[in-house]
C-alpha positions as CSV (number, residue, x, y, z in Angstrom):
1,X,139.1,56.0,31.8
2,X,139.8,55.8,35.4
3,X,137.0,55.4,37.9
4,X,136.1,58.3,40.2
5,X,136.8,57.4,43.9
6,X,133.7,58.2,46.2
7,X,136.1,60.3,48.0
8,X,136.7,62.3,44.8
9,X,133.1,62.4,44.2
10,X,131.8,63.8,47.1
11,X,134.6,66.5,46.7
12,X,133.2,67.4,43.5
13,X,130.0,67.6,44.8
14,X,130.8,70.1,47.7
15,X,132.1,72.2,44.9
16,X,128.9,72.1,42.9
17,X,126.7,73.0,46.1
18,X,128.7,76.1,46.7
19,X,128.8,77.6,43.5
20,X,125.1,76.8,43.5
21,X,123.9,77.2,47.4
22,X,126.8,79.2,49.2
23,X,128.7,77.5,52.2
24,X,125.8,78.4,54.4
25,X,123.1,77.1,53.0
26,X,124.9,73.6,52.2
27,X,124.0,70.7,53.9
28,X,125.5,67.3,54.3
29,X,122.4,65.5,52.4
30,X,122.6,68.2,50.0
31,X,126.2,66.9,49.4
32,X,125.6,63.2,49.2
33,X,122.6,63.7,46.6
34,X,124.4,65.6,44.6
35,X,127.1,62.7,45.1
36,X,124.8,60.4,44.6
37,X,126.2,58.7,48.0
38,X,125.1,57.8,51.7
39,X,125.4,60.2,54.1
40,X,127.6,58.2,56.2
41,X,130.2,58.7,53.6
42,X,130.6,62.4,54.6
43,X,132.1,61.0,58.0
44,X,134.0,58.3,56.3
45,X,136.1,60.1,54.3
46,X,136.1,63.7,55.7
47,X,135.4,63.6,59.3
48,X,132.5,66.3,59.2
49,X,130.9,68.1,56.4
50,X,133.2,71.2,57.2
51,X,136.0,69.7,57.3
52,X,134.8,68.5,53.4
53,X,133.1,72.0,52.7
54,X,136.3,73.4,53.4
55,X,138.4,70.8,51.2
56,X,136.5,71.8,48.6
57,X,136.6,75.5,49.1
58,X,140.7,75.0,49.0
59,X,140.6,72.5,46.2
60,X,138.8,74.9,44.2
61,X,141.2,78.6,45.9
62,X,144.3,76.9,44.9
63,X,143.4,75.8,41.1
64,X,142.0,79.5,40.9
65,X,145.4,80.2,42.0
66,X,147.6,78.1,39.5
67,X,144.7,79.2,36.7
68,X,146.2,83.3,37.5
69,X,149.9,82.0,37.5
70,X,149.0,80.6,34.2
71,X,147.9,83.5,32.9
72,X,150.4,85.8,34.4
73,X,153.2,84.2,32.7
74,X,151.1,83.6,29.4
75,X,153.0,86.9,27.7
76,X,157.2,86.3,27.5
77,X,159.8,88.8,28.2
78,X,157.9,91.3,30.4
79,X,159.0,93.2,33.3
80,X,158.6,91.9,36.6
81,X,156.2,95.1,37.2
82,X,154.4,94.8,34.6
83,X,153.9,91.0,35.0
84,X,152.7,92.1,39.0
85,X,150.3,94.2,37.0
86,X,149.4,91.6,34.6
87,X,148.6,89.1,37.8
88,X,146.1,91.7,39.4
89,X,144.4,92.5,36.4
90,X,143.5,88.9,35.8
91,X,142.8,88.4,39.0
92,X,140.3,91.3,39.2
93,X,138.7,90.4,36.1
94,X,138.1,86.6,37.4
95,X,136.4,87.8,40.5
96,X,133.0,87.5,38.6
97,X,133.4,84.4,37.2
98,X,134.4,82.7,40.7
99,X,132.3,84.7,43.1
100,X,130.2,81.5,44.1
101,X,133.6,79.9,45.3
102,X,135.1,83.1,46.9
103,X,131.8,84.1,48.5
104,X,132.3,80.9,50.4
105,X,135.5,81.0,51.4
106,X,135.3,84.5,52.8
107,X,132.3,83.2,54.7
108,X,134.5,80.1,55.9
109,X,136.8,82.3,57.4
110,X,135.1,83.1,60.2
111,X,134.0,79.7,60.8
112,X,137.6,78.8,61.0
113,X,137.8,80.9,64.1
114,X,135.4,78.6,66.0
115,X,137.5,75.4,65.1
116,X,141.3,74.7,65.7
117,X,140.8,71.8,63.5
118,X,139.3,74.0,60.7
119,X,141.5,77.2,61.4
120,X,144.8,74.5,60.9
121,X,143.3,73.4,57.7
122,X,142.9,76.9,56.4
123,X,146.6,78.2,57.9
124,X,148.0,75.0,55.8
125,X,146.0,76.2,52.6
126,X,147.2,79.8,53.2
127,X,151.1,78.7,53.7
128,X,150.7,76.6,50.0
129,X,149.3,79.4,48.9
130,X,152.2,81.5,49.8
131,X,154.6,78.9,48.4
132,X,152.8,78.9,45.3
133,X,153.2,82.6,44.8
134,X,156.6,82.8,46.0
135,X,157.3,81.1,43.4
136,X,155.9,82.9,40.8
137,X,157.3,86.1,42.2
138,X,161.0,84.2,42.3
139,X,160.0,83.5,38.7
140,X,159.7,87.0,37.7
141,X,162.5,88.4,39.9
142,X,165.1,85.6,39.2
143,X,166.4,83.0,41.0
144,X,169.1,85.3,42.8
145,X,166.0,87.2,44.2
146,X,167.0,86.6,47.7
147,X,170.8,87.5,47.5
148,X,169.7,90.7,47.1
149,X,167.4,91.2,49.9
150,X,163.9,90.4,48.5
151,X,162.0,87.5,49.4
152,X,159.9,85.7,47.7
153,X,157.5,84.8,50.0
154,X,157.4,87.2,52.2
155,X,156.6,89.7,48.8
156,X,154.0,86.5,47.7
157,X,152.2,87.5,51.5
158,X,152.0,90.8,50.8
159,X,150.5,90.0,46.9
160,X,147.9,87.3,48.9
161,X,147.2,90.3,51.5
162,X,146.2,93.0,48.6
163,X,143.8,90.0,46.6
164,X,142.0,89.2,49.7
165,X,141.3,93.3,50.2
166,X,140.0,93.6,46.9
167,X,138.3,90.3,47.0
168,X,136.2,91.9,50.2
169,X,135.8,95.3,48.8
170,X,134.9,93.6,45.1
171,X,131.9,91.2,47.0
172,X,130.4,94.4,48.9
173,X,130.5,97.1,46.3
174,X,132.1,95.5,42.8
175,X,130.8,98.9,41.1
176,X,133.1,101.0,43.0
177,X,135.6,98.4,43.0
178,X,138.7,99.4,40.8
179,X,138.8,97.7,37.9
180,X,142.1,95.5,36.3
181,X,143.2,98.3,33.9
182,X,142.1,100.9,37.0
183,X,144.3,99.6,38.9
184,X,147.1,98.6,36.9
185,X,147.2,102.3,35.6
186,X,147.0,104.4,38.5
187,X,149.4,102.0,40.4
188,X,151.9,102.2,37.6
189,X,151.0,106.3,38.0
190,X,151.8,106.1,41.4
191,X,154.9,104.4,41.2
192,X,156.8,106.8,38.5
193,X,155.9,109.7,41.3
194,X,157.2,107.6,44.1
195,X,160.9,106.6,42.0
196,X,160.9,110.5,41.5
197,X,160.7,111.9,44.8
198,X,163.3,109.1,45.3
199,X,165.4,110.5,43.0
200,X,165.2,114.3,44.5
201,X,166.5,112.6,47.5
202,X,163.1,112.6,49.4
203,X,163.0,109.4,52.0
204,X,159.8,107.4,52.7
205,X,159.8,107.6,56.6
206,X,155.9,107.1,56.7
207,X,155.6,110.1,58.8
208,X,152.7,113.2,58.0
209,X,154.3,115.8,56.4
């Protein structure tokens, strides 16, 4: 079995203290005890202990990430709708499970706005992110996706866009918070009334009536 590097083991460490203390309330000896390291290390290998905190909070954002794909494409031969559907309904019904984790990286955010350092670490994480969903959405849609006008990544921003709004909305009132199926049905509501005003040759200017 490979060894752990002490690079890898402080990483899992800032991972553990933020399920179990919040980006906050972390320190950098909370860190190396639970690493079972020097605090000196902290500088070493990360610079600071934001610049680890926020590692970890990515690390941990982007297998979440991978761990929805998974599941999204877990069922063959479905629609790229319904697969969309499929990807917000697990995704709404994992918030529970990873609201340590998400909790802190909401609150990281607006650290990142104090730091060009930080805030260039995070923009990187958000552009993987991207990249990671394009590709599930060029997945869905086909590899001619673009010849035809849609983009992959640009549709991939706007699926990252509505996760982070229900992420926010989920962490300050999950009881009102639409649930998965919720969502999935009333969206898929929504979207046979919009193709048939289409039809009856209304146009979707985004003016009031």
């Amino acid at each position: 079995m490979p060894q752990v590097s002490h690079r890898e083991q402080l990483l899992q460490a800032a991972i553990e203290c933020l399920q179990t203390k919040g980006y906050a309330r972390t320190t950098a000896r909370d860190i190396a005890a639970a690493a079972d390291a020097n605090l000196a290390s902290i500088g070493y290998h990360f610079g600071s202990k934001e610049a680890l905190l926020y590692e970890a909070i990515i690390h941990s954002t982007e297998a979440w990430t991978r761990r929805i794909g998974e599941l999204t494409f877990s069922e063959a031969d479905l629609s790229p709708l319904a697969r969309m559907a499929m990807s917000w309904q697990v995704m709404l019904d994992s918030f529970a499970e990873q609201k340590p984790l998400l909790l802190a990286f909401v609150e990281s955010l607006a650290q990142a706005g104090h730091s060009d350092e930080l805030r260039a670490q995070m923009a990187d994480h958000y552009q993987r992110i991207r990249d990671t969903v394009g590709e599930m959405v060029r997945a869905s849609l086909g590899r001619d996706a673009e010849s035809h006008g849609a983009d992959p990544n640009v549709i991939g921003s706007f699926l990252i866009a509505v996760c982070d709004g229900l992420l926010v909305q989920w962490l300050l009132d999950p009881e009102r918070t639409p649930s998965g199926e919720e969502l999935v049905s009333s969206l898929a509501a929504g979207l046979s009334l919009a193709g048939e005003a289409s039809e009856d040759g209304e146009e979707l200017t985004g003016a009031a009536p």
